[in-house]
N, C-alpha and C positions, 0 to 999 in steps of 0.2 A: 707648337710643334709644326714643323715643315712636312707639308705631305706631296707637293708637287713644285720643281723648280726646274726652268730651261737656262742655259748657258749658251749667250754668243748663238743665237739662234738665226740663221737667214735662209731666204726660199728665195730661190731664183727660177724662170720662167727662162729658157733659149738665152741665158746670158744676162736677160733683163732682170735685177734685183725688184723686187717687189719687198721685202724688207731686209735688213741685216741688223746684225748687234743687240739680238732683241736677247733681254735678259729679265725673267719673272723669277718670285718666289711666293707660292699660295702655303700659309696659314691656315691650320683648323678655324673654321668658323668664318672665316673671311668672309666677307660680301665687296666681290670686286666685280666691277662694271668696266667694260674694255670698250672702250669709244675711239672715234678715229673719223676721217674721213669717208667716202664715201670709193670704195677700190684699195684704201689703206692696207687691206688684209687681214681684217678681223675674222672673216668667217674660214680662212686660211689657216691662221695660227690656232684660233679651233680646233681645228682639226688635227691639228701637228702636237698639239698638247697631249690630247684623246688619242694620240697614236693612229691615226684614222691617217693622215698623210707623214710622209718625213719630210724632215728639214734637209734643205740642200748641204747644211752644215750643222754644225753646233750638235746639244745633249740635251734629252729632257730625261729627269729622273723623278721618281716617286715612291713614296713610302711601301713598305713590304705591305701586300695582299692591299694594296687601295682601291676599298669601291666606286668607281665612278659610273655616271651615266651622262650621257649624252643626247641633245636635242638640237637638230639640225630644223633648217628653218624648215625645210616640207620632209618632217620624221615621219615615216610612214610605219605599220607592221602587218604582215598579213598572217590571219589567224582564222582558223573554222569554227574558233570557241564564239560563244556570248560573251556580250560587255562583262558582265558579273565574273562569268570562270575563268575570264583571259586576268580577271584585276585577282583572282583566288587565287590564279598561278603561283604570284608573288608570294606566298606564304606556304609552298611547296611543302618544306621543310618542319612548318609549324602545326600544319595539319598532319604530320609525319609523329610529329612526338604527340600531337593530340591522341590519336588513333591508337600508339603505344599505350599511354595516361589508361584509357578505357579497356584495353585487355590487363591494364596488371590489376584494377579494380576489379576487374570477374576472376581473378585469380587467388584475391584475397579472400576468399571463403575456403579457397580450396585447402591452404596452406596454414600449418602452425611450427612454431617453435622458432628454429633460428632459421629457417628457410620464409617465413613472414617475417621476423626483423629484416632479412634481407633485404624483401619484397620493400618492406616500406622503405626501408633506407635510399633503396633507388626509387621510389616513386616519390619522394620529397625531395630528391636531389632534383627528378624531371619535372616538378610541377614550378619550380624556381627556376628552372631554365626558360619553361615554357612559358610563366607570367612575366621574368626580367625582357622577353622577347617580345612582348605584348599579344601573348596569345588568348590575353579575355579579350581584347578589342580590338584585332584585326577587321572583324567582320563590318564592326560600328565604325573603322577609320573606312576602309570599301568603299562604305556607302555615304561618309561625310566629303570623301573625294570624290566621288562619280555626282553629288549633288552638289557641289561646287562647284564641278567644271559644265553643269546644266545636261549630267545622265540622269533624271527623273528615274524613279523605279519603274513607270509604264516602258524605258528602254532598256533594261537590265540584260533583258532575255534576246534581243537584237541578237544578230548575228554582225559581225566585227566587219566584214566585207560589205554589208550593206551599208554603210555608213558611208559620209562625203568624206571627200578630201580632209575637210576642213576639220571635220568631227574625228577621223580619226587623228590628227594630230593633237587633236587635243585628249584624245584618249591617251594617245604614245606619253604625253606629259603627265595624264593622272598616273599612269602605271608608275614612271618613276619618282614620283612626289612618294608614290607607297613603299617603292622602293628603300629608298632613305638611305641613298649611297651616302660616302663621305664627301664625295665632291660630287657636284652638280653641276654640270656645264650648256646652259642653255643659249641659245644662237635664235635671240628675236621670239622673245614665246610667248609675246602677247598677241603675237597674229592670230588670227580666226577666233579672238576672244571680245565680246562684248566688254564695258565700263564695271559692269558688276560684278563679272568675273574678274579680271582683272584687280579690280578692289580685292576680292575673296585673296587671292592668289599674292598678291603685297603683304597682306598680314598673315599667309602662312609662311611665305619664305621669310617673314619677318622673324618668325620665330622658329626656325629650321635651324636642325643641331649640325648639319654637316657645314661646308666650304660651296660658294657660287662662285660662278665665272660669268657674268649675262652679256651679253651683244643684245643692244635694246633701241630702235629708233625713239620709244617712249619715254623721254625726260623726266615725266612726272613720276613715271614706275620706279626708275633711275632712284630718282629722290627717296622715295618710301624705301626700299631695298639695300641700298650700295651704302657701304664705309669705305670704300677705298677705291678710286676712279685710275683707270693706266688708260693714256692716253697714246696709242700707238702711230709714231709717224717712220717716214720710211727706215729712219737709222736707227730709231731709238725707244725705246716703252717707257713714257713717263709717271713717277708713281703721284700721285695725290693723295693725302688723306683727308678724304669727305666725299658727301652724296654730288651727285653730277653739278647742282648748282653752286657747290662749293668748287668745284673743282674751275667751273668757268670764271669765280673770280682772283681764284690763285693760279688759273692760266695767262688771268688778263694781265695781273700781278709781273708774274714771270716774261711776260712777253715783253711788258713797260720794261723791265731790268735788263732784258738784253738788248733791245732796242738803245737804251743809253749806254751800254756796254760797247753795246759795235759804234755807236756815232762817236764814244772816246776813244777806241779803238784806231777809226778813222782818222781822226783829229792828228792824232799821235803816228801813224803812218805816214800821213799829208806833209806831217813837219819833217819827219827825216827823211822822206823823200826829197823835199824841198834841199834842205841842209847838206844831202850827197851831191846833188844836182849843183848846186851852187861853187860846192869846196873841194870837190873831187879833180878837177884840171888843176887848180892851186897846188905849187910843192909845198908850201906851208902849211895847207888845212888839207892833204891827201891821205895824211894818215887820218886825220879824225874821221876822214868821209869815209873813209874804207869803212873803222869802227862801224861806223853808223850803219851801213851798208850789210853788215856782217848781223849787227843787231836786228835788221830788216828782216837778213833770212829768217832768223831765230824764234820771230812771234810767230806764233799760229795763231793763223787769221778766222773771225768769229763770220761767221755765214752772217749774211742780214737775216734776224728772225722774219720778216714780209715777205722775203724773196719766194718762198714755195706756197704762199697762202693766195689763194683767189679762189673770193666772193663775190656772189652777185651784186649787184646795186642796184635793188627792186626801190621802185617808188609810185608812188600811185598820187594823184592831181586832180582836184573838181575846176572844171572850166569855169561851173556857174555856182552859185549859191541856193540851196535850195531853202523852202519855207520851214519854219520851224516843224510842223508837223508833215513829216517823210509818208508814214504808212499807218491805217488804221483798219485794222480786221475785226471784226464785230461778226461773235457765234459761228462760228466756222467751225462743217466738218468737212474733216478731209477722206479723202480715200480714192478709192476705182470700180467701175462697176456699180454703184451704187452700195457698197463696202466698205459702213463708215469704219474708219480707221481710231480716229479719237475726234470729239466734242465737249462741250463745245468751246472754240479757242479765241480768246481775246487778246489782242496786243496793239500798244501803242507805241510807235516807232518817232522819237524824238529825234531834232538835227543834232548830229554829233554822237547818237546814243553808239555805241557797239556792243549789240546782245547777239549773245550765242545761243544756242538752240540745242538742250540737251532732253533723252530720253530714250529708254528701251530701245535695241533691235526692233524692227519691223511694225513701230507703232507710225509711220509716216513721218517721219522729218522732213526724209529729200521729196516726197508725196509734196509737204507744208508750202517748202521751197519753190518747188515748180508750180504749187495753182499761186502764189504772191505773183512771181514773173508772168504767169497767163499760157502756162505750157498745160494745166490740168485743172477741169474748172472745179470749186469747189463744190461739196455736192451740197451742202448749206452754206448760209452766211455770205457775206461779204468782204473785200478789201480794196481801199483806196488810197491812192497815191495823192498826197498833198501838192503844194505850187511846184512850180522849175523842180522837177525831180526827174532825173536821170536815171535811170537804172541798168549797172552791169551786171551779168550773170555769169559765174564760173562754174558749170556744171562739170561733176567728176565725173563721168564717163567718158567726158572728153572728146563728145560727139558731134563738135563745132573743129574738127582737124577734119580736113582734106588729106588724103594718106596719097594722095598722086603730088602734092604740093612740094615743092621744096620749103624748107625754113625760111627765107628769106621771100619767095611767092606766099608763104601763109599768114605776112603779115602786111607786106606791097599789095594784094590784090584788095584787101579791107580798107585801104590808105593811101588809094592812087597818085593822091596828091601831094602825097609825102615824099622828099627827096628821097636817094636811095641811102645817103648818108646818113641822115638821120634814123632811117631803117636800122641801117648796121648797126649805128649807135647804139639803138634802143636793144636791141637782139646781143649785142656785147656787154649791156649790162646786166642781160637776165643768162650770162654764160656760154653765149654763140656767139663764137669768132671764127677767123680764118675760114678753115673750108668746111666749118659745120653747116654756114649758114645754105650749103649745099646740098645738104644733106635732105634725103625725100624724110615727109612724117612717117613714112612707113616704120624708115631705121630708126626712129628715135625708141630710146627707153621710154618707162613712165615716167620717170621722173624728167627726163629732157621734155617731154608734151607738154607735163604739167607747167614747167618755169615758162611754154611757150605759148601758153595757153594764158599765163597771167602776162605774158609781155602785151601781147593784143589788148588786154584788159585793161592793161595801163595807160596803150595808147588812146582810149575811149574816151578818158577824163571827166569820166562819169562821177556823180555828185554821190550816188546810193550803192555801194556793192552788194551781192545778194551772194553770197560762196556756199559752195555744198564741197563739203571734205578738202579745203584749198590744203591742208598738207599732205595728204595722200602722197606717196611714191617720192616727196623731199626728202635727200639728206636733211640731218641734224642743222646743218650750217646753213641750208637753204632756209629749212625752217624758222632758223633765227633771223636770217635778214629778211623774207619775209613778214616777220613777226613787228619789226622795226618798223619797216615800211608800212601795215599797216596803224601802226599805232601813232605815225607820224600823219597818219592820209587826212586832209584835211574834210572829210565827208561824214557820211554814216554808214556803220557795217550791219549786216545780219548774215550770218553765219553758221552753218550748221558742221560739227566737227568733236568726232573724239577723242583729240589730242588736248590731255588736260590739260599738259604745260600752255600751251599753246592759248587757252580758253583763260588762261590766267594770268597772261601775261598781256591779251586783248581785251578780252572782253568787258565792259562795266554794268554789263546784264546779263542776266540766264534767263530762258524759257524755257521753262522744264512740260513736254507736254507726254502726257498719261493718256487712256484708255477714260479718264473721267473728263480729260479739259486741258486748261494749260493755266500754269503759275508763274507768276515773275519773282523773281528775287533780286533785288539793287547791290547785284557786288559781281566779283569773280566767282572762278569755280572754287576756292577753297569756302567764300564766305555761302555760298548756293549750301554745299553740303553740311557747313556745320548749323544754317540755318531750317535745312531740311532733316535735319536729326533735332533739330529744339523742338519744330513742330511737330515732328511723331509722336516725341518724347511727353507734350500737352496733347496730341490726338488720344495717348495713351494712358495720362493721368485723366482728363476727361470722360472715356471710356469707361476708367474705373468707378469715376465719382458717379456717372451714371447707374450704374451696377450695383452701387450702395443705395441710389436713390430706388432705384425699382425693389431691393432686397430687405427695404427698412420699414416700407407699406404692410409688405408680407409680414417680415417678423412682426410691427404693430401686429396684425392680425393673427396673426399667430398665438401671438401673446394672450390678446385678448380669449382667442377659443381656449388659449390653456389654463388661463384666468376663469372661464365659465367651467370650462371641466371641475377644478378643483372647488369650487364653490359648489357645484352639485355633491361633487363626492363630499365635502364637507359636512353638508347639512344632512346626508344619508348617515354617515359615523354618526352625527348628535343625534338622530331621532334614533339611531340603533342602541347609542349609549344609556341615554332615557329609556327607553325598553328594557335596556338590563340592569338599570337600576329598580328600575318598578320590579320587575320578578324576583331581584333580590330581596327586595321587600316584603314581597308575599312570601318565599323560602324561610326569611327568620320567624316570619311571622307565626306561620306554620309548625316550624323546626320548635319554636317556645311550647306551641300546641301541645306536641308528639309528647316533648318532656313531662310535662303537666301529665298530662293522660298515662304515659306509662309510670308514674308518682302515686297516681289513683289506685290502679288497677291492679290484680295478683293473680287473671287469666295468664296462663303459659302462652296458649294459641294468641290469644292477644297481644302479649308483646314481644313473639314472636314477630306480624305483622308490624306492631309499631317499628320496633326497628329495622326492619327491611326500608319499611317508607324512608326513617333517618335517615339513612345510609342513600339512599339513593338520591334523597333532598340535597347530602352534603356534598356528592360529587358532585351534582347538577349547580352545586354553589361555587365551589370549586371553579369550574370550567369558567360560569360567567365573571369569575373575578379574571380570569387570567387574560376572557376577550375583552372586560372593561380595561384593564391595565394597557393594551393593545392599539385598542381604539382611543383611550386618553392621551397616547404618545403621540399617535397621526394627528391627533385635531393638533395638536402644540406642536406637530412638527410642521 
């Protein structure tokens, strides 16, 4: 079922198109990823979909009563509630008919006859409203979202305005996760979110009953999430069906097919061009030229797919060769202040290796990074740089830019001896041309620092790269040629970076470091996690068999005390049993007596007494039969 579709949509800016012709249809359930360039207009048509902007032209329509919700890239909310009552809001309604539920309950004692069939009749209509709604588990979803997105119950009671920037948008995203619109439109919502989260957050949208729309710089999330990729460029929204990585090799597909399309295209222009040119003065061949001529106007001519594409051409170069062993760190703790971070860390850095460096928020990574280059000394252990080893440093903060510099002084003045030409060169490959390269660092985006920040680095032709977050602030496209470039570098990388795709598509090692130490794993990040889920998985059958071992001593022992119990009690039943067999003994013995003697005897008073004693013998026989019987089933049982 169609629940949101735009027609012939365009936004123009003063005249300038920023896109036209753009034409969607979102499906129930959809998971579509909207990728584009980097100014394309994704977070534009965003908007224009959610009715938040209009289209300079065109229709967007959507299904009767559609709930959507919206996530702008910095979604903010301002609220005087606590985390908890702002995320209870959302069930306004359901706490409305709970409240109900509990007055007709206190009303059921009051009422009989058909004024209680009533009663119940609407109290089992509201309790199926209230359960189909999920009103047992509101509170349990709350708090499975607020600890998903890292609201611990110690921050429940927060008040919503003390919170950062960062934390409330990631609030703004729990509320409508709870919300459970029908469509979902989210604009980059993995920002301000750790690896973990992030995971968390893939596998609920994974199984989310409504329609996504995501703008994502994260490829890997892409992948997990998206069945259907539009790919929006200025004229046109192209549909795919598959996850981002599908979609890049049925782009590549598409691109190869029109690329042959327009060179036959060409071919075929070339020649009736040629063919008019030639036969058109001719009265004999003037009518056919004209034809031809006429055929010329007729084609509509295929744009070159290249003509609008430009990408950087990152490359990176070791001047020297370094020795086979790059870097060896031995027991390292890292931190500040004398505030270990994590210990202790071991790592051996092979020629050629490229290990990435993953781990928790705030356990030191970029800390790890800067005492290897000698910016923070380690506050234990050691590391040492093997033979001819060079070392580049790409720090993301970015704090090797000169903001009085122009682009073209920020890489001349490191490179005096560099022509100017080659300068240009090198700064038009990493996407500074014409009069950017004029440009002060002031005005640059982040993302222009960063490609300018690895052009310097490239010109160094260092043997060892050392990068902290090297995709930070890249488009998509940077990040892939990038990704190229280093995977092509003839050196050794270490690397510290969130970007899974990115980790997976470079990396051939992980260092995963903890609050305990630091792990290596011999692959990418897909083989890192499914190998760090094997080893829980034995941390955790291990765990158990321990558990048995400690639990199986006791029960021995156990057994044994209960083993001693019952041999005591045993041997009490058989000397109690014998006791009542011996008095049994004496009773008949006796009892033969009485008869005898009252057989003798013709005293009245006398056996009167005799049979009193009888009587009193027999019950007393009596009784012990009934404890032998009692006590011979325990001992056999």
């Amino acid at each position: 079922m169609i629940i949101l579709s735009g027609n012939k949509i365009e936004r123009s800016f003063s005249g300038d198109v920023l896109f036209d012709n753009i034409n969607i249809q979102v499906d129930e359930r959809d998971r579509i990823a909207l990728v584009g360039r980097n100014g394309a207009g994704k977070s534009t048509l965003l908007k224009i979909l959610v009715g938040e902007e209009a289209p300079t032209s065109g229709e967007i329509n959507t299904k009767r009563d559609l709930t959507l919700s919206y996530l702008a890239q910095d979604s903010r909310f301002e609220s005087e509630n606590t985390i908890f009552d702002e995320m209870l809001h959302v069930f306004d309604d359901l706490c409305q008919v709970e409240k109900r539920l509990r007055q007709m309950e206190g009303q059921m004692a009051e009422l009989s006859g058909s004024d209680f069939d009533k009663l119940m009749q609407d109290y089992d209509r509201l309790s199926e409203e209230f359960r189909s709604k999920g009103g047992f588990t509101y509170e349990s979803d709350i708090k499975a979202i607020l600890n998903g997105f890292k609201f611990d119950q110690s921050m429940w009671d927060m008040k919503i305005a003390e919170l950062s920037g960062g934390q409330n948008t990631r609030l703004a995203l729990a509320k409508m996760l709870l919300e459970r619109p029908e469509l979902l439109v989210l604009d980059e919502p993995t920002n301000h979110l750790d690896i973990e989260t992030i995971a968390w957050l893939e596998n609920y949208l994974v199984n989310y009953q409504g329609a996504l729309i995501i703008v994502s710089h994260d490829r890997y999330f892409l992948d997990k999430v998206a069945t259907v990729t539009l790919d929006l460029t200025q004229h046109s929204l192209d549909r795919y069906v598959g996850n981002y990585s599908k979609f890049m090799d049925l782009k590549a597909e598409k691109l190869a097919t029109e690329e042959k399309n327009f060179e036959k295209q060409q071919k075929e222009i070339a020649k009736l061009e040629d063919f008019v040119q030639r036969n058109i003065v001719r009265a004999s061949t003037t009518k056919r030229a004209q034809a031809r001529r006429k055929q010329l106007e007729k084609i509509q001519r295929l744009d070159k797919p290249t003509a609008q594409l430009k990408s950087a051409n990152m490359t990176f170069h070791a001047d020297k060769v370094s020795g086979n062993v790059v870097l060896t760190v031995a027991d390292a703790a890292i931190g500040y202040d004398g505030q270990v971070l994590a210990q202790p860390i071991n790592l051996d850095v092979k020629k050629f290796d490229a290990i990435a460096i993953v781990g928790p928020n705030g356990i030191g990574k970029s800390t790890f990074i800067k005492s290897i280059v000698g910016q923070i000394p380690f506050i234990e252990g050691t590391s040492t740089y093997g033979a001819n080893v060079e070392v580049g440093y790409y720090d993301q903060t970015q704090t090797n830019l000169t903001r009085t510099n122009t682009v073209l002084d920020e890489l001349w003045n490191d490179f005096p001896t560099t022509p100017e030409v080659e300068i240009r060169n090198r700064l038009g490959a990493f996407l500074f041309s014409g009069d950017d390269v004029k440009k002060s660092v002031a005005m640059l985006s982040g993302g222009e620092r960063a490609r300018l920040l690895l052009a310097k680095l490239s010109m160094q032709n260092d043997n060892f790269l050392v990068l902290d977050e090297p995709t930070n602030h890249l488009d998509i496209d940077s990040k892939e040629v990038l990704e190229n470039a280093l995977i092509d570098f003839d050196g050794t990388l270490l690397f510290v970076s969130h970007d899974r795709y990115f980790i997976n598509r470079v990396a051939t090692k992980v260092l995963e470091i903890s609050d305990q130490g630091s792990t290596l794993y011999l692959g990418d990040y897909d083989y890192y996690l499914e190998k760090k889920a094997e080893l829980d998985e034995i941390a955790r059958l291990q765990a158990e068999e321990n558990q048995v071992k400690q639990e199986v001593p006791q029960a021995v022992a156990n057994d044994y005390q209960a083993q001693k119990a019952n041999q005591k009690e045993l041997r009490k039943l058989t000397r109690r049993i014998a006791e009542i067999e011996a008095k049994l003994e004496e009773i008949e013995s006796r009892l033969e007596e009485i008869n005898e003697a009252m057989l003798a005897t013709n005293d009245a008073s006398e056996l009167i007494s005799l049979q009193k004693e009888l009587d009193d013998l027999t019950h007393e026989q009596d009784q012990l039969m009934n404890e032998w019987e009692d006590l011979s089933m325990q001992v056999e049982g």
